[in-house]
N, C-alpha and C positions, 0 to 999 in steps of 0.2 A: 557646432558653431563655436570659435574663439570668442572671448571679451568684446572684442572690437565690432564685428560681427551684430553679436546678439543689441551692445549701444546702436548704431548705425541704424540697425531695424528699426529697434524703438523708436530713434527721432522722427524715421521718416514716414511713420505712425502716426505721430503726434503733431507735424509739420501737411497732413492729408497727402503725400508723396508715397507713401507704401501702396501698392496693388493686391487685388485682393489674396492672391497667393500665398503672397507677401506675409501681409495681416494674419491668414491663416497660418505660416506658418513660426509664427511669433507668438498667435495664440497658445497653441497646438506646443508648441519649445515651453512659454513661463506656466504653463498648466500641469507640470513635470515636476516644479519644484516641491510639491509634496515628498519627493523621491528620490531627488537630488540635485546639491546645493547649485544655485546659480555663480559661475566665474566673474561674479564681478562683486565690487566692495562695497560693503553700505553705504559709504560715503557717498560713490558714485550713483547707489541707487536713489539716495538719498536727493540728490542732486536733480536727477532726470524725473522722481514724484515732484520736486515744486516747479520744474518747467512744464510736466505735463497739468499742475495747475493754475498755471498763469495761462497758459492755452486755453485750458478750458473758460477759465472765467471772460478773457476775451473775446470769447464767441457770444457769450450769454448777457456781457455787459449793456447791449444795444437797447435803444428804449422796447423797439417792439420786436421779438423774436420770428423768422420767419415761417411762416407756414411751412406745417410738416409734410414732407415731400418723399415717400418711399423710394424714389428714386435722385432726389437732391444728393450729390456728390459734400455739399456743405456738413449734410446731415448725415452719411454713413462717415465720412471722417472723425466727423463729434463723437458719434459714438465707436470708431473706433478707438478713439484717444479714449474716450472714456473707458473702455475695458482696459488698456493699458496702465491709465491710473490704479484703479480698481487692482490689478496683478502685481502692480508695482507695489502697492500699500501691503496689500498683500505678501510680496518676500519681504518687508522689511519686517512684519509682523513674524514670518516663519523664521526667518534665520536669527532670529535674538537666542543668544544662548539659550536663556530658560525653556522656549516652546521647541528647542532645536533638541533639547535635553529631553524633553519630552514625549516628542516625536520618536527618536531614539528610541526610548524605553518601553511605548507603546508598538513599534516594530519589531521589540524583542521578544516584548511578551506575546503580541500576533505569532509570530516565530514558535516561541514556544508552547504554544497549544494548538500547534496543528500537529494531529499524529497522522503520521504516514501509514500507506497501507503494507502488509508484508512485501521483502525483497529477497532476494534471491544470498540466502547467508546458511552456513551450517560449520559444523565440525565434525572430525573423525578421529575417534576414540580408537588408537590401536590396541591390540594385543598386552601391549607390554603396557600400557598404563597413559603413554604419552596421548596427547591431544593436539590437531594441529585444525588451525582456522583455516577454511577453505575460499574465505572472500577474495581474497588476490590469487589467483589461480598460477600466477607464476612463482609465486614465492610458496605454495603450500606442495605445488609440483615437484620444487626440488626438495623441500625438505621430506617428503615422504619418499623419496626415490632413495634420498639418504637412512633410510629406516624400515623399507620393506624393498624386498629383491619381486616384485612383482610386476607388471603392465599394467600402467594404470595412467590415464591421462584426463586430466581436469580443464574445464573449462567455464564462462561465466555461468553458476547457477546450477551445473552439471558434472559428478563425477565417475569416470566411466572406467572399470576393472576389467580389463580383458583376461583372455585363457593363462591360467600361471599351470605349471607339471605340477603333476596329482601327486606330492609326495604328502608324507604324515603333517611334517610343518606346515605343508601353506593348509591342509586341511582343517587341522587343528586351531589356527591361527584367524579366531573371529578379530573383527573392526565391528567397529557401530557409528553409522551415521545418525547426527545428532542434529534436527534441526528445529530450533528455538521457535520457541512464540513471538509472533511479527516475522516471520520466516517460510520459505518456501524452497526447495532441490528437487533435483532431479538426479538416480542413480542407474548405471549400468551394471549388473551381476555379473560375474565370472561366466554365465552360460548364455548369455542376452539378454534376460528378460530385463525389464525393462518396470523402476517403478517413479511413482511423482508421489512425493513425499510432502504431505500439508503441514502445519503449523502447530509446533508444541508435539511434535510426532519423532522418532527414532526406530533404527534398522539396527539387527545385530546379523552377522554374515559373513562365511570364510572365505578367504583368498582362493581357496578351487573346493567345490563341491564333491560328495561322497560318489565312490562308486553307485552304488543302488539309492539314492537318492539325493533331493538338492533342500537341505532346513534354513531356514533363517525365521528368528525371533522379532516380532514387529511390536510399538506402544503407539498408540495415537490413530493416525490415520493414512491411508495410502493407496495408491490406484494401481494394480500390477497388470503388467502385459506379459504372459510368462511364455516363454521358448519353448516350444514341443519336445517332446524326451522321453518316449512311450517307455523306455528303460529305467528309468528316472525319475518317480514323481516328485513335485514341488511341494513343498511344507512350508504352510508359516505357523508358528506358535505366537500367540497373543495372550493378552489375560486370560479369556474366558472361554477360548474355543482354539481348535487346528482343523486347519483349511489345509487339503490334500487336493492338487492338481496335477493333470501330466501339461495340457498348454491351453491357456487360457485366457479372459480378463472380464476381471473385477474390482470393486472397490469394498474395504475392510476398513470399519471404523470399532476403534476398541481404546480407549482413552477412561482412566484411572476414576476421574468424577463423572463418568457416565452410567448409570443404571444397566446399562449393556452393551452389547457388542451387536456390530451389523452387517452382513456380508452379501453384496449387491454384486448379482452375476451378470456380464453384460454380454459376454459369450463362452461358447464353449462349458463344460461340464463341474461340477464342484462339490466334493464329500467335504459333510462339515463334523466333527466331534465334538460335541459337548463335555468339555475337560472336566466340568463338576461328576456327571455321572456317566463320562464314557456314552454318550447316546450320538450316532451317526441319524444325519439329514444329508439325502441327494440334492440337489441343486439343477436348474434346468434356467437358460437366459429367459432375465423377467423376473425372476425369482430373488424374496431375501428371506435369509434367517437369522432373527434374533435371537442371542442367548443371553440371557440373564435371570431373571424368576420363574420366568418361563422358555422353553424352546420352542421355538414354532416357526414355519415358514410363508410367505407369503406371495400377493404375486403384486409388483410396483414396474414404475416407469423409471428404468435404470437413470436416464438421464437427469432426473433431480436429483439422485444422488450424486455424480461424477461432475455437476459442473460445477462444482470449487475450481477443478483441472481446466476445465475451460473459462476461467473468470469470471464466473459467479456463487451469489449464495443464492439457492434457488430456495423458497419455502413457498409454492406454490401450495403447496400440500400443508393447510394451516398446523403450526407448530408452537408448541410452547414457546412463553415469551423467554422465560429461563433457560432454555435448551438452545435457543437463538444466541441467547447473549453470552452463551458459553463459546460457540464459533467466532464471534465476533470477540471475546476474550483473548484466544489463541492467534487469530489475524492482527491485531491490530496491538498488542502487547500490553494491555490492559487490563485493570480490575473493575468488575461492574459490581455496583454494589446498588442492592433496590431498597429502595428505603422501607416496601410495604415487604415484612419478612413472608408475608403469606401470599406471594403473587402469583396469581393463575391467569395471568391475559393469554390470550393467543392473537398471533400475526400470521399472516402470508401477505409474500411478495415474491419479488425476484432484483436483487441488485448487485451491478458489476460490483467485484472487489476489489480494482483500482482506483478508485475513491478514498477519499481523507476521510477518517472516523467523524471530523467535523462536518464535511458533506453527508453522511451518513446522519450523524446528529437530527440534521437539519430536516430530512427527510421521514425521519421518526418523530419528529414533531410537528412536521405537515400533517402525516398520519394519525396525530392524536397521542402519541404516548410520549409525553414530555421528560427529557433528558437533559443533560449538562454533561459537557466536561469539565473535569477539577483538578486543578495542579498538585502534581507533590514534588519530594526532590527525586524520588528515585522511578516511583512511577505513575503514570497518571489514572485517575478513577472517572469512571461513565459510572454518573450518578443516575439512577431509572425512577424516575416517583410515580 
């Protein structure tokens, strides 16, 4: 609504002439001004609060007041005048510089402590050294076309290498996808497979694969769909372990402040080696094996572990409270800092992780374990007491 407009309503508010649509939607319009400013000038509003208070006192002037009537037209008009005084007093109260400066700075700061959940961001580390940001997919397309002679097409969240000829250069010739904490991608191999790359996680991997096998070096964490290739098997190298597949899928967690490494078979078959002492474990779906102090395999419900992939953090299966907040470090691009250095809570739940760390917050102190967020300049801390 224009100036003229939203005046007009008011009087005919204030004069018992507005209909109830009307009233509501005049309501409904100055109950906004929290949010933004009303088109008209305090003078004028200025003006329309002392008519809407001479209205009111000449209703109220009378020796005896009439009986109150839920249905008197006398009396839903009183009171709608009187909300409008009430709103009126009201923007002349919000819009004065000082509370208007105010307002501001408390929308800034709302603004600034809300942490988003991871998005869809990475980079790719070529060969030669160079680095290109993959958020704008048209501009990171041509610049890598300008830099590698290879098939390779990007899209939002997702970059996909098709078949490049198997000469020494492109085999030689690793990239590494690089996707940051608060971040999330999706890549295509040279052969198809097929992996979903979680947060604070990276891929190292050549433009066309070996004759007698397909390697690529993985950190963090990653869900593979791997292309059959009985000629062929698939390697990943990680910190603590190599996973040997011909076609498959699982999820591989191996990240640097982890105690271990974990490799969750969802189908198909999976030899694992123990890199410290060269010791192989078979694999069968339902199965994981961890290496770290110990190797051993076990039998779990693949699906807790894989639905990060499908958007969630699943801790059904009660987990450290520290081990938690390590995921939720990597998502949400945060540093957790517990105040009790010696903390052994455990939690389970299951929660989507498109959610704001403050919703999150909010839910962890429903549950009893009290938290804050805390501003800095560079990054923000979830404080856990």
């Amino acid at each position: 609504m224009d100036p003229k407009q939203i005046e007009a309503l008011i009087r005919k508010c204030l004069h018992g002439e507005a209909t109830d649509e009307e009233q509501q939607l005049l309501n409904s319009y100055l109950e906004q001004v929290s949010r933004n400013k009303l088109p008209i000038s305090e003078d004028r509003l200025s003006d329309m609060k002392h008519e809407s208070w001479t209205q009111l006192q000449q209703q109220f002037s009378e020796k005896e007041l009439p009986q109150y009537n839920k249905g008197s037209k006398r009396w839903l008009w009183i009171a709608a005048a009187t909300v409008v005084f009430v709103l009126i007093t009201g923007l002349l109260f919000l819009q004065t510089p000082e509370v208007e400066k105010q307002l501001l700075s408390a929308k800034k700061e709302s603004a600034d402590t809300v942490v988003y959940p991871a998005a869809d961001k990475a980079y790719l580390m070529l060969a030669n050294g160079g680095t290109i940001d993959l958020e704008t997919p048209e501009n990171a397309q041509k610049e890598i076309s300008q830099q590698l002679e290879a098939n390779i097409n990007i899209a939002h969240g997702m970059i996909s290498f098709g078949n490049t000829a198997k000469n020494n250069e492109a085999v030689e010739s690793y990239q590494t996808l690089i996707v940051p904490a608060g971040a999330t991608y999706k890549l295509t191999l040279p052969d198809g497979t097929r992996v979903c790359m979680n947060a604070a996680s990276s891929i190292k991997f050549p433009l066309a694969f070996e004759k007698n096998r397909r390697l690529v070096e993985m950190d963090g964490e990653a869900y593979f769909e791997v292309t059959k290739d009985k000629d062929r098997p698939f390697i990943i190298k990680s910190r603590r372990q190599e996973v040997k597949v011909l076609g498959t899928s699982f999820n591989l967690t191996d990240f640097a402040d982890d105690k271990s490494s974990k490799t969750t078979l969802v189908e198909g078959s999976v030899e694992i080696t123990n890199l410290k002492n060269n010791q192989k474990l078979h694999m069968k779906p339902g199965e994981q094996t961890i290496v770290g102090d110990q190797f051993r395999k076990l039998k779990v419900d693949p699906s807790t572990y894989i639905a990060w992939k499908n958007g969630y953090f699943d801790f059904t299966e009660s987990k450290s409270l520290v081990d938690i907040m390590k995921q939720i470090e990597r998502w949400y691009a945060v540093k957790v800092i517990f105040i009790n250095p010696n903390e052994n809570r455990v939690w389970s739940g299951k929660i989507k992780r498109n959610m704001t760390l403050n919703e999150l917050v909010g839910q962890l102190n429903f549950a009893g374990i009290k938290c804050k967020i805390e501003n800095r300049t560079t990054i923000k801390n979830l404080i856990i007491q």
